[in-house]
C-alpha positions in Angstrom: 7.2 2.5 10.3 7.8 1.3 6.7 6.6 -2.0 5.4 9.3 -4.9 6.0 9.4 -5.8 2.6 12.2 -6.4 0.3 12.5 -4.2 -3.2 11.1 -6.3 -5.4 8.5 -4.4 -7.2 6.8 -7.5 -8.4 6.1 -9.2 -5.4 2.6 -10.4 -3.9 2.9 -10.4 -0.2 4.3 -7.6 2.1 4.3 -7.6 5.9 3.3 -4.5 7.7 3.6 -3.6 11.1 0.6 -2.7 12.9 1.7 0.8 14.3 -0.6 0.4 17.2 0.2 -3.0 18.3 3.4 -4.3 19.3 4.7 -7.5 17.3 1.9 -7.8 15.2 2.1 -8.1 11.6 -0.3 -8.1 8.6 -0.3 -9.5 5.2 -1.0 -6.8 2.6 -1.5 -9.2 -0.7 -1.7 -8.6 -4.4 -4.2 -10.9 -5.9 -4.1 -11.5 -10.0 -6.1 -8.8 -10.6 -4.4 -6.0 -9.4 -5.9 -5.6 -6.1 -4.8 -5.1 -2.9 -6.1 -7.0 0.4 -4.9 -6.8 3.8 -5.4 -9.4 7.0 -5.8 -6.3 9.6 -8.9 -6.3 11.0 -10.4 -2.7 9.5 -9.6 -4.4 6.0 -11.6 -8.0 6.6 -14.6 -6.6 8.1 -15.0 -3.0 6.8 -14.1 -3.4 3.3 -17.2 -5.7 2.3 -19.4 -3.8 3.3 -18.2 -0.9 1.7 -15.6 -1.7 -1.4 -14.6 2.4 -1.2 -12.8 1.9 2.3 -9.0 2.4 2.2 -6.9 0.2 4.3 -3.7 2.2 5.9 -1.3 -1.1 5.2 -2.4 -1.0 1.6 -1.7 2.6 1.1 1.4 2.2 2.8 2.5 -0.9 0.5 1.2 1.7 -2.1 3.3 4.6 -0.9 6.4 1.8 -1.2 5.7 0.5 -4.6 5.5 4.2 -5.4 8.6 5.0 -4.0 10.5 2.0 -5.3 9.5 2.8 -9.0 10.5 6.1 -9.0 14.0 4.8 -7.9 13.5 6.4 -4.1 13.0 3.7 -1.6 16.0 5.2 0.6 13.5 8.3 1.5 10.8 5.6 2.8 12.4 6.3 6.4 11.6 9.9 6.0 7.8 10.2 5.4 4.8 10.5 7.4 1.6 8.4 7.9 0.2 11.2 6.0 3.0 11.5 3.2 2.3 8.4 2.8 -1.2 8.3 2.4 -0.6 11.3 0.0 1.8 10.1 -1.8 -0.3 6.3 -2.3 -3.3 8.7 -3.4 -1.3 10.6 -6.0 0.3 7.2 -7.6 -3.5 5.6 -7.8 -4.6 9.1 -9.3 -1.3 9.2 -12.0 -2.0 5.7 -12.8 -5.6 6.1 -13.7 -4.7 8.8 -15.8 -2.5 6.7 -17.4 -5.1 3.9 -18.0 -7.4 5.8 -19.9 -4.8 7.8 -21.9 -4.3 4.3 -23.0 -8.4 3.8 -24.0 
């Protein structure tokens, strides 16, 4: 199911849907800095311990933002979990390209 969000590219906050529990939501954030956090439970107590863990609501807001920018949020509908995930690994790998063609 696709994040409940609205289209605004700059925005902080995005509920997602957990897609294994009915009616519950999480908060994927974007804090100052650029990074993603998320209220599910993988994300809070997972991720300290190991800063390399992925969170599936982030990559999902990812997969979104993604979307969104390249002027294709209509096709959100159509993807996969695993599109998804894909295509949330492919915009973090074409921005960090992008970052240090900039260096």
């Amino acid at each position: 199911m696709p994040p409940n969000l609205t289209d605004e590219i700059q925005a902080t906050a995005w509920q997602v849907p957990s897609e294994e529990h009915l009616g519950i939501v999480y908060t994927v954030t974007r804090t100052p800095s650029g990074e993603m956090t998320c209220t599910c439970p993988h994300y809070r107590f997972r991720r300290p311990s190991d800063p390399h863990i992925d969170d599936k609501h982030v990559e999902k807001v990812r997969a979104f933002l993604a979307l969104q920018r390249a002027g294709l949020g209509g096709l959100l509908a159509a993807l996969t979990p695993a599109d998804m995930t894909a295509l949330a690994a492919a915009s973090d790998a074409i921005a960090r390209l992008a970052a240090e063609s900039q260096r």
